[in-house]
C-alpha positions as CSV (number, residue, x, y, z in Angstrom):
1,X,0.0,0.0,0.0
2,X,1.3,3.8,-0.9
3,X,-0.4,6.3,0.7
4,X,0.5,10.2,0.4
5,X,-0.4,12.8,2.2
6,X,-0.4,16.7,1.2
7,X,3.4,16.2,-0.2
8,X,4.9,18.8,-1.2
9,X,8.2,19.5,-3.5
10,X,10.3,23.1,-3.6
11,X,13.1,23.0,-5.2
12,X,15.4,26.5,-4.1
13,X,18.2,28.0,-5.5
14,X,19.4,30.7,-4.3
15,X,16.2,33.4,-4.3
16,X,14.4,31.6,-6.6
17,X,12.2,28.8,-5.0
18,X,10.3,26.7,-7.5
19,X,7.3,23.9,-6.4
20,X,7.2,20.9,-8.1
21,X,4.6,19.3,-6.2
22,X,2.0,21.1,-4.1
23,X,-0.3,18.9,-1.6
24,X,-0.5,16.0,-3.4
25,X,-2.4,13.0,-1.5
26,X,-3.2,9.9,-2.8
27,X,-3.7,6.0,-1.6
28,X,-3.0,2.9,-4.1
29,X,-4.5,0.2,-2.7
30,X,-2.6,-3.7,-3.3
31,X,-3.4,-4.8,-6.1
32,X,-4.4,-2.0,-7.9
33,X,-2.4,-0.1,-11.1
34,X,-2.0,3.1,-11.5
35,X,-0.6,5.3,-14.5
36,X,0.7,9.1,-13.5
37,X,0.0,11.1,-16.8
38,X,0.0,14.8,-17.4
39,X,1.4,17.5,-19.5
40,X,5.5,18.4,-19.8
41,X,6.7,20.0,-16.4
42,X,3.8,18.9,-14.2
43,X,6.0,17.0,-11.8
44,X,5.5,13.1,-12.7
45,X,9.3,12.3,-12.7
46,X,9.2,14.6,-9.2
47,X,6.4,12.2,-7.9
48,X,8.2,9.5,-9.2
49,X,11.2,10.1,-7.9
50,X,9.7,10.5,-4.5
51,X,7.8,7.3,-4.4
52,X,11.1,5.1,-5.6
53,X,13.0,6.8,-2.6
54,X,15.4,8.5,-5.0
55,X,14.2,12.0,-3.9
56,X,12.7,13.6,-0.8
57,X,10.1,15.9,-0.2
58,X,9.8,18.8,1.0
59,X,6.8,18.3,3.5
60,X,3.8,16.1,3.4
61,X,3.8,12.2,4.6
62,X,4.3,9.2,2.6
63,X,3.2,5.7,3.9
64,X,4.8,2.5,2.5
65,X,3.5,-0.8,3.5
66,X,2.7,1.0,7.1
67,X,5.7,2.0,7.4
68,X,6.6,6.4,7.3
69,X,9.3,6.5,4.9
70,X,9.3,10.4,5.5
């Protein structure tokens, strides 16, 4: 089971501050598929990113087989 809650990305440099991801919550249930689609620059490879542990977010929760891997 993933479960997200309100996650959010910013990416800063420097001044400049740029969201990736704002507040995005979400459960996928075992057993089910899911596709992430959107346009260019909406943050998929972000969310991605986050839910394969590559990345980390800036706030929010995320829930992995009960377990907080924030």
């Amino acid at each position: 089971m993933i479960k997200l809650e309100n996650v959010v990305k910013v990416y800063a440099t420097g001044e400049i501050s740029l969201t990736a991801l704002k507040g995005i919550s979400m459960d996928i249930k075992p057993g089910e598929f899911v596709s992430i689609m959107g346009p260019s620059g909406c943050g998929k490879s972000t969310l991605m990113n986050i839910l394969g542990c590559l990345d980390r977010m800036t706030s929010g929760k995320y829930i992995l087989n009960g377990r907080d891997i924030s």
